[in-house]
mmCIF file of the N, C-alpha and C atoms, coordinates in Angstrom:
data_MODEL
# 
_entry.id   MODEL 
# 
loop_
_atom_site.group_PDB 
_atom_site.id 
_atom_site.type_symbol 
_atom_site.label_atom_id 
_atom_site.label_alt_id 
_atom_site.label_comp_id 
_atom_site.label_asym_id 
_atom_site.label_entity_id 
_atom_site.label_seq_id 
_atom_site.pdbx_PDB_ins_code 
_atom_site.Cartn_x 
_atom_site.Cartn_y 
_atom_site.Cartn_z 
_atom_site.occupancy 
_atom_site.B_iso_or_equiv 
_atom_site.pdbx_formal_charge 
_atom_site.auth_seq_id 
_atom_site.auth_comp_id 
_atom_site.auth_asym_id 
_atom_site.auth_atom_id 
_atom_site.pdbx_PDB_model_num 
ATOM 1   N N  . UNK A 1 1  ? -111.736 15.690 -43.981 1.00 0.00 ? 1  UNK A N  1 
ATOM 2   C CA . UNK A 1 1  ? -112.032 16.661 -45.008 1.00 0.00 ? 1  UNK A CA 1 
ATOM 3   C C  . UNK A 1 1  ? -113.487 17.099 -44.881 1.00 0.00 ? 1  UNK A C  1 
ATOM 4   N N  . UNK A 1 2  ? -113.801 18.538 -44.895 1.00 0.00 ? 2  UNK A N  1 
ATOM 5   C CA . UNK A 1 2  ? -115.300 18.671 -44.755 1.00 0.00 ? 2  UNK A CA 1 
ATOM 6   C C  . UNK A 1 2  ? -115.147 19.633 -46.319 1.00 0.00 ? 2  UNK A C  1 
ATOM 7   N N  . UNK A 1 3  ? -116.144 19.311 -47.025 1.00 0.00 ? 3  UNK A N  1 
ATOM 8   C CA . UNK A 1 3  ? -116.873 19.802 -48.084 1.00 0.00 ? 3  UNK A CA 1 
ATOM 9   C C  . UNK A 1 3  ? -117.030 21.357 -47.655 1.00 0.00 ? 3  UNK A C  1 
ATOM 10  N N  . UNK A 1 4  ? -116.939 22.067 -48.543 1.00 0.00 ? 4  UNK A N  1 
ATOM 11  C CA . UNK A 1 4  ? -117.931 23.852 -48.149 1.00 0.00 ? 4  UNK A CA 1 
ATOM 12  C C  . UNK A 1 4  ? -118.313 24.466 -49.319 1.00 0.00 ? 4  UNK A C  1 
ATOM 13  N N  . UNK A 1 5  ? -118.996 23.472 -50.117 1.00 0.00 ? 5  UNK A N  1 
ATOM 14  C CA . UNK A 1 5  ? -119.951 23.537 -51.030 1.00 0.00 ? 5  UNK A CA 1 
ATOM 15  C C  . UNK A 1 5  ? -121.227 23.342 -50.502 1.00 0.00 ? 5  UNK A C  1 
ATOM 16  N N  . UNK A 1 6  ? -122.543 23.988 -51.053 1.00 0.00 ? 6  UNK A N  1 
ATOM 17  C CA . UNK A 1 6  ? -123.737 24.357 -50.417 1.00 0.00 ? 6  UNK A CA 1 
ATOM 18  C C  . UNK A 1 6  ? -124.223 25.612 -50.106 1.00 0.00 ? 6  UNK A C  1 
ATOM 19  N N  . UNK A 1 7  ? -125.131 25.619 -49.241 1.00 0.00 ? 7  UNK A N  1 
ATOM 20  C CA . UNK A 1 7  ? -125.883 26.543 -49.006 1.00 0.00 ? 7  UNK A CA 1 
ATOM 21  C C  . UNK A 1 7  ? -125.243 27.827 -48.004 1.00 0.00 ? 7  UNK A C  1 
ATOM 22  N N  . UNK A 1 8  ? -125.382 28.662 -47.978 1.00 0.00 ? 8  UNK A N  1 
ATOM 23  C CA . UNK A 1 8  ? -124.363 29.986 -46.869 1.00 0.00 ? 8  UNK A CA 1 
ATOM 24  C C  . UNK A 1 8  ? -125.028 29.049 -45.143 1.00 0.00 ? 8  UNK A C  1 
ATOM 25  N N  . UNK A 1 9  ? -126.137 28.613 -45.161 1.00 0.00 ? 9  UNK A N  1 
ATOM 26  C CA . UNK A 1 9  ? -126.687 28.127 -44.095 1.00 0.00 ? 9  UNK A CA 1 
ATOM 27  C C  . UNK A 1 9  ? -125.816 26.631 -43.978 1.00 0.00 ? 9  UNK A C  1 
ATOM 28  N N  . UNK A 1 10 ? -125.562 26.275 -44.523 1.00 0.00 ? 10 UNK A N  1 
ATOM 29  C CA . UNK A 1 10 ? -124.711 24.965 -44.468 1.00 0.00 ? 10 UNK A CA 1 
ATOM 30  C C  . UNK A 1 10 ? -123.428 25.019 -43.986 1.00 0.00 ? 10 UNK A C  1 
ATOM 31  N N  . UNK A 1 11 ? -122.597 26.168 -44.784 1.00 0.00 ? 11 UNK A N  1 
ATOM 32  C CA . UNK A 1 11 ? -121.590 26.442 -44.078 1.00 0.00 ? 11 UNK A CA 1 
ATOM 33  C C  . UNK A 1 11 ? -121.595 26.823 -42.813 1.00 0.00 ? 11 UNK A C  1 
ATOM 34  N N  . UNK A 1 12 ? -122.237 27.385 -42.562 1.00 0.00 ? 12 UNK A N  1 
ATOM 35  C CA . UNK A 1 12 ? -122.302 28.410 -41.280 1.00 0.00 ? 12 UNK A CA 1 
ATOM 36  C C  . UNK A 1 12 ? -122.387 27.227 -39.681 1.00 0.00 ? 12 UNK A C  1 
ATOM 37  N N  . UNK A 1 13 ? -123.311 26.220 -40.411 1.00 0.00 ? 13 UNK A N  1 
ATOM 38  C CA . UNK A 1 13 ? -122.922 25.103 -39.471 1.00 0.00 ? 13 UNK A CA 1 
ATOM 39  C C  . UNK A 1 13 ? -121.808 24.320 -39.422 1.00 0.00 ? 13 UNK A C  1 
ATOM 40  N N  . UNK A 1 14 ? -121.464 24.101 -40.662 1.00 0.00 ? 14 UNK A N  1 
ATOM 41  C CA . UNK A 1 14 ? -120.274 23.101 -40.208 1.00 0.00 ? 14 UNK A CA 1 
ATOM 42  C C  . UNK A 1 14 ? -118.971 23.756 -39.846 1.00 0.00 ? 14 UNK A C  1 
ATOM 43  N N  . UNK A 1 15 ? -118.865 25.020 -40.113 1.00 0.00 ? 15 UNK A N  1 
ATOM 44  C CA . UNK A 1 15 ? -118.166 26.475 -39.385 1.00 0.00 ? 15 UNK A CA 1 
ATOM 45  C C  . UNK A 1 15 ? -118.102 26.342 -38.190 1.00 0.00 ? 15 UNK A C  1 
ATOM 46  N N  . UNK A 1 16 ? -119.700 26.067 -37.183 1.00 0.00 ? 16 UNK A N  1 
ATOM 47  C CA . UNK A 1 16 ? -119.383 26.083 -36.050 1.00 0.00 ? 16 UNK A CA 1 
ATOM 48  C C  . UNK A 1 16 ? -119.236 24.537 -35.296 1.00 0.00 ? 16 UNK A C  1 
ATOM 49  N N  . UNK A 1 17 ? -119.796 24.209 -36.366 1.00 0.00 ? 17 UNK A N  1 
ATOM 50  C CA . UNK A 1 17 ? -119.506 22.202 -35.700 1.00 0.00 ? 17 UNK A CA 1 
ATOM 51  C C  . UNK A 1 17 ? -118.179 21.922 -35.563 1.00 0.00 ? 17 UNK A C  1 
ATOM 52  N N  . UNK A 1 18 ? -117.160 22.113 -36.739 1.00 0.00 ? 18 UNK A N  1 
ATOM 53  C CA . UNK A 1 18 ? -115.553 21.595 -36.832 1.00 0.00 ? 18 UNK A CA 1 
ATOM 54  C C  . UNK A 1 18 ? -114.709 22.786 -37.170 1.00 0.00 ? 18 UNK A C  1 
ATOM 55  N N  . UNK A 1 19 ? -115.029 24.179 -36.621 1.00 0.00 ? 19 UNK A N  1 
ATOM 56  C CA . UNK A 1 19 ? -113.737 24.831 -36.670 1.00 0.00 ? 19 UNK A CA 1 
ATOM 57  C C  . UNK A 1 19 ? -114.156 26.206 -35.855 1.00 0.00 ? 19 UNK A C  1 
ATOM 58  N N  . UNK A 1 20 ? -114.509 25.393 -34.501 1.00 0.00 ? 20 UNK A N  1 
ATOM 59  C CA . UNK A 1 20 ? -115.303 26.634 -33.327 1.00 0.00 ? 20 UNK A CA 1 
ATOM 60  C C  . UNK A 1 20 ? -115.814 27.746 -34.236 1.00 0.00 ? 20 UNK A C  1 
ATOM 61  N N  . UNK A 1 21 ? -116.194 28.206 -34.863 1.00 0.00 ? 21 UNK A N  1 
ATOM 62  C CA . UNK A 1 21 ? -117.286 28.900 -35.764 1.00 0.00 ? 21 UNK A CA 1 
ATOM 63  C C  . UNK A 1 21 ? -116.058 30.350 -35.935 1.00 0.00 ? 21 UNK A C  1 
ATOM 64  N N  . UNK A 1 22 ? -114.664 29.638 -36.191 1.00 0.00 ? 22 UNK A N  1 
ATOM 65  C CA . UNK A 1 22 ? -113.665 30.866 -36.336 1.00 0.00 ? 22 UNK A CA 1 
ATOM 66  C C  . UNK A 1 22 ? -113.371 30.949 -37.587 1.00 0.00 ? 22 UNK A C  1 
ATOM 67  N N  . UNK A 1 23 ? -113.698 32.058 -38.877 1.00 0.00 ? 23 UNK A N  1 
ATOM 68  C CA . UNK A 1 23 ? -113.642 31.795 -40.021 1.00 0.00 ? 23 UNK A CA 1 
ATOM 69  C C  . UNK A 1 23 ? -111.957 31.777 -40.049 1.00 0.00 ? 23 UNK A C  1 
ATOM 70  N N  . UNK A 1 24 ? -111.301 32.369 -39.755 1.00 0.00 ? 24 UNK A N  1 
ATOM 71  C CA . UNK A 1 24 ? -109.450 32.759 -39.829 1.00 0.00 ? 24 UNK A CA 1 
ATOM 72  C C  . UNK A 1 24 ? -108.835 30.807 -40.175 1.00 0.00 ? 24 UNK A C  1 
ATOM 73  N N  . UNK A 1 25 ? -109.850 30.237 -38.970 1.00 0.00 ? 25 UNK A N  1 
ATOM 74  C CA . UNK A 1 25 ? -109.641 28.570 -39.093 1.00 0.00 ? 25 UNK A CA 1 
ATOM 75  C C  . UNK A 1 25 ? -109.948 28.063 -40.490 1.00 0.00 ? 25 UNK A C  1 
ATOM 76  N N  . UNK A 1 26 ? -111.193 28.253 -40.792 1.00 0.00 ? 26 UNK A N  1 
ATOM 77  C CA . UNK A 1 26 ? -111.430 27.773 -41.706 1.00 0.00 ? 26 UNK A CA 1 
ATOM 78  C C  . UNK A 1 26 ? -110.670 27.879 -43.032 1.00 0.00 ? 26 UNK A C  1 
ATOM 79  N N  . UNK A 1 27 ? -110.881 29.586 -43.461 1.00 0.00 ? 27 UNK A N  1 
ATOM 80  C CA . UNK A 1 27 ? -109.215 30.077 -44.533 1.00 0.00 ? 27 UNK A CA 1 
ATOM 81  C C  . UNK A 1 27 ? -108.103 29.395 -43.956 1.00 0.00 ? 27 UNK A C  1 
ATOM 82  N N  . UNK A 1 28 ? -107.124 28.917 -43.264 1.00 0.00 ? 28 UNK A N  1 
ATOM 83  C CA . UNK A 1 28 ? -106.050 28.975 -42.860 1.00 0.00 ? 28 UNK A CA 1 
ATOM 84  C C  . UNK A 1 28 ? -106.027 27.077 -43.149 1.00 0.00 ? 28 UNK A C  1 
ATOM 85  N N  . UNK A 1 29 ? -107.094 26.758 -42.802 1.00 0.00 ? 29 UNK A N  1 
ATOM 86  C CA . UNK A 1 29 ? -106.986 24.557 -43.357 1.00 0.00 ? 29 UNK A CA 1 
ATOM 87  C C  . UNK A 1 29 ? -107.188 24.819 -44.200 1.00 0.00 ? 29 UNK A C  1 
ATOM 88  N N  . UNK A 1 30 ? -108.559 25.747 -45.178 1.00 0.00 ? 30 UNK A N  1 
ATOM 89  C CA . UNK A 1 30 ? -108.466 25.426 -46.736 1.00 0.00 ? 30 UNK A CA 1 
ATOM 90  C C  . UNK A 1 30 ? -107.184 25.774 -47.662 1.00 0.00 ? 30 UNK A C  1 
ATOM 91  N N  . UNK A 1 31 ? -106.346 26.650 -46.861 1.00 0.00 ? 31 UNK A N  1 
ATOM 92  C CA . UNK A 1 31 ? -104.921 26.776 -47.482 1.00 0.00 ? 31 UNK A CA 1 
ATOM 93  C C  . UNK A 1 31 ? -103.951 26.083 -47.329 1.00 0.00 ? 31 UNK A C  1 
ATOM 94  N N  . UNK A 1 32 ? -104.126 25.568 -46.228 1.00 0.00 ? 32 UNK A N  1 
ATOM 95  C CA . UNK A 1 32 ? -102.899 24.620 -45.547 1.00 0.00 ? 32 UNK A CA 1 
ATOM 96  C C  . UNK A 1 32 ? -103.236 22.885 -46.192 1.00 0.00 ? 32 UNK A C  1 
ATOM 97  N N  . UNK A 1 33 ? -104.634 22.378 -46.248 1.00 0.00 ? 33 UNK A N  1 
ATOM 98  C CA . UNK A 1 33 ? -105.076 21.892 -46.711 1.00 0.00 ? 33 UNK A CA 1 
ATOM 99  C C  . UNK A 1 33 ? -104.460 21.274 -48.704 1.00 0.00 ? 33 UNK A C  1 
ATOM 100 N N  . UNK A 1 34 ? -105.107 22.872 -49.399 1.00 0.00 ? 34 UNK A N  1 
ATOM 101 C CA . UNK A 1 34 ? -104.318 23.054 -50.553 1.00 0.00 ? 34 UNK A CA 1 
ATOM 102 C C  . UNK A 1 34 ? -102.851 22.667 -51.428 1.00 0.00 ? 34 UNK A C  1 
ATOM 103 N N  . UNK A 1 35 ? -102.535 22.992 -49.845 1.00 0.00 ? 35 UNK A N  1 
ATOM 104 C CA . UNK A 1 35 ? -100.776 23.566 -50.185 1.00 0.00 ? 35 UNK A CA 1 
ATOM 105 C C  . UNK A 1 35 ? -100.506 21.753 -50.029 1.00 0.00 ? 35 UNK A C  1 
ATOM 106 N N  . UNK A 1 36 ? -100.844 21.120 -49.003 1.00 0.00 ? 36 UNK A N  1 
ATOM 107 C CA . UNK A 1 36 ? -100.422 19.792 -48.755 1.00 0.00 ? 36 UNK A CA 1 
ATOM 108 C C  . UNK A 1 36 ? -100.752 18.850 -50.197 1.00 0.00 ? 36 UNK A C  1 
ATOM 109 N N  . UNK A 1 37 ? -102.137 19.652 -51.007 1.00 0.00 ? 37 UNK A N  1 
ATOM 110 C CA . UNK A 1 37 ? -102.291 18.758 -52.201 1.00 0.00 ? 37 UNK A CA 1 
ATOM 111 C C  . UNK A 1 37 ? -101.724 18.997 -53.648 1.00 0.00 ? 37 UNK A C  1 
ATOM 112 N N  . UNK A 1 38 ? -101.176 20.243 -53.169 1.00 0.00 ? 38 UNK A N  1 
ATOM 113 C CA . UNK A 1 38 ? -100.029 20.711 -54.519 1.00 0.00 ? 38 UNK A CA 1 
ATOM 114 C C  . UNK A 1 38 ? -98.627  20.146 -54.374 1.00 0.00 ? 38 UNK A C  1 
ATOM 115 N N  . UNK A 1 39 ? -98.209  19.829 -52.929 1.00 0.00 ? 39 UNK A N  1 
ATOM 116 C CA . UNK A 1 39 ? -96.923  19.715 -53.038 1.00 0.00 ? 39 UNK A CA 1 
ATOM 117 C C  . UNK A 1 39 ? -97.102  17.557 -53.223 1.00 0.00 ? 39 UNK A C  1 
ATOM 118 N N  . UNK A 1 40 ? -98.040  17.029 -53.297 1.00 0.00 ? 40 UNK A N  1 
ATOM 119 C CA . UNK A 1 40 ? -98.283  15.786 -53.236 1.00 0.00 ? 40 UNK A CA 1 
ATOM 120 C C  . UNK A 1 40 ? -98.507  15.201 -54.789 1.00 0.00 ? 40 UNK A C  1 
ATOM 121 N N  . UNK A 1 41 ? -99.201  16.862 -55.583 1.00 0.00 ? 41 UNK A N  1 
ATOM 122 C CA . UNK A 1 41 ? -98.925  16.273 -57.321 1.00 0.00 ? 41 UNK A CA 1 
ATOM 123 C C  . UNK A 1 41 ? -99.833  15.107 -57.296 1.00 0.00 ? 41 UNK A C  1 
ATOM 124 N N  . UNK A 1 42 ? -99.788  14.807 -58.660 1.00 0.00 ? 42 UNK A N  1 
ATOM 125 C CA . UNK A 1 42 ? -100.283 13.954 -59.838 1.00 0.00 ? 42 UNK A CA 1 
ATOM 126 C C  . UNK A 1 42 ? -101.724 14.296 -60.118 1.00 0.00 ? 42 UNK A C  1 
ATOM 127 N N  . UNK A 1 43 ? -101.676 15.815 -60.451 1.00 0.00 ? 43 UNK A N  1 
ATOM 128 C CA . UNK A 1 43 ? -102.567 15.905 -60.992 1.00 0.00 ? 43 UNK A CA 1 
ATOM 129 C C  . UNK A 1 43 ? -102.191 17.482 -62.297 1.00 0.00 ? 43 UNK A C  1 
ATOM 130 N N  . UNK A 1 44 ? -102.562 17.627 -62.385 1.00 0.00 ? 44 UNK A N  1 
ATOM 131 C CA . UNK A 1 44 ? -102.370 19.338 -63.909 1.00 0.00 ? 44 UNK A CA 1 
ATOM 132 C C  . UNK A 1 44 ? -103.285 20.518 -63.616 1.00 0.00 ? 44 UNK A C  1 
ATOM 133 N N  . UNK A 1 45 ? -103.995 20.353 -63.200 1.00 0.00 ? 45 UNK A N  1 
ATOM 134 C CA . UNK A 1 45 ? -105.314 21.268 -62.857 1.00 0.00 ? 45 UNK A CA 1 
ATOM 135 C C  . UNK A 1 45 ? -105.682 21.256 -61.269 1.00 0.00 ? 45 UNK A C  1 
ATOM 136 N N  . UNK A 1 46 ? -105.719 22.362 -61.068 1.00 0.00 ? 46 UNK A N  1 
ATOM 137 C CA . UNK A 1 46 ? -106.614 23.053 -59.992 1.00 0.00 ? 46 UNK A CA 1 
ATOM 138 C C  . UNK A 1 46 ? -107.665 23.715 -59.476 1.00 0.00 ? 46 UNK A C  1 
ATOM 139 N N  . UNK A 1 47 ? -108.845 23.014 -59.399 1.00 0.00 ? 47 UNK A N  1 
ATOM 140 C CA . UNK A 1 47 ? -109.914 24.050 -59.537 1.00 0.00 ? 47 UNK A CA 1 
ATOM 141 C C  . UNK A 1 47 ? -109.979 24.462 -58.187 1.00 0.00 ? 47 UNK A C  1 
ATOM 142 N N  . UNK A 1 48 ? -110.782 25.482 -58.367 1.00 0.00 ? 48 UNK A N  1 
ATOM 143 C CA . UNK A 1 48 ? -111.953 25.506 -57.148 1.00 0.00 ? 48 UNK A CA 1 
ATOM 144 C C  . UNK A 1 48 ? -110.650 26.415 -56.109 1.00 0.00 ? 48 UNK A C  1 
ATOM 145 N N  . UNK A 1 49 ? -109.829 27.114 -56.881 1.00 0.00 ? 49 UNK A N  1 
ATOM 146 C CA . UNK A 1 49 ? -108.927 27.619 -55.545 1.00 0.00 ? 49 UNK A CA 1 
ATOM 147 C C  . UNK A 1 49 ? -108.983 28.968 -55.332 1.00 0.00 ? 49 UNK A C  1 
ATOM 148 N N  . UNK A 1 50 ? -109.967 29.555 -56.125 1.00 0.00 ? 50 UNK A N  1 
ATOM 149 C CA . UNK A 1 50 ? -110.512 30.515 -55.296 1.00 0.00 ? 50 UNK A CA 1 
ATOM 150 C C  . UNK A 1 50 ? -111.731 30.805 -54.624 1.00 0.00 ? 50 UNK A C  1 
ATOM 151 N N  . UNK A 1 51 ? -111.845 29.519 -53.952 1.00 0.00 ? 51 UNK A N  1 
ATOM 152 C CA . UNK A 1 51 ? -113.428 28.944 -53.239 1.00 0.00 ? 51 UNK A CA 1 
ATOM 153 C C  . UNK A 1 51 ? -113.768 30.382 -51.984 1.00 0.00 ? 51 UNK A C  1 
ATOM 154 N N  . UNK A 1 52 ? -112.301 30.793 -51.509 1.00 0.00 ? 52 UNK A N  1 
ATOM 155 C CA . UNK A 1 52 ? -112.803 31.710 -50.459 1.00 0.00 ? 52 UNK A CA 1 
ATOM 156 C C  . UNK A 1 52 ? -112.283 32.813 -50.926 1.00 0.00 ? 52 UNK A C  1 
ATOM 157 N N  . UNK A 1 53 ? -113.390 33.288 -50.382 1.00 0.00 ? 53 UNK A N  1 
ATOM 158 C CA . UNK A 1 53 ? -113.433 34.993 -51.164 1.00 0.00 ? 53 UNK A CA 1 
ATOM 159 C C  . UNK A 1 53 ? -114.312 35.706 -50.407 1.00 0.00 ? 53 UNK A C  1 
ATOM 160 N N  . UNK A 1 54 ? -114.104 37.222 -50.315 1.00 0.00 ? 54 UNK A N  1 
ATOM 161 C CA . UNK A 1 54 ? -115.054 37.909 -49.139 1.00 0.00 ? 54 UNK A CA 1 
ATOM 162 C C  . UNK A 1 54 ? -116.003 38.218 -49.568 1.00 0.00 ? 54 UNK A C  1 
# 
């Protein structure tokens, strides 16, 4: 799991450290990611799910 909370300079590295610096990657685990923790439950609330945005 990598965090992408922080600074635009923060992301931008760990962008290119763990997801060859391809944003499509990055949207596509934070959704796929998501989806694996909705369908896993025990929880009521969801924040933070519109973290990516243009």
């Amino acid at each position: 799991m990598i965090d992408v909370d922080g600074s635009e300079a923060t992301f931008i590295k760990k962008m290119e450290r763990y997801f060859n610096n391809d944003i499509h990657y990055v949207v596509n685990s934070f959704y796929d990611e998501s989806i694996k923790m909705v369908e896993a439950g025990g929880f009521d609330i969801i924040g933070h799910f519109d973290k990516i945005r243009a």
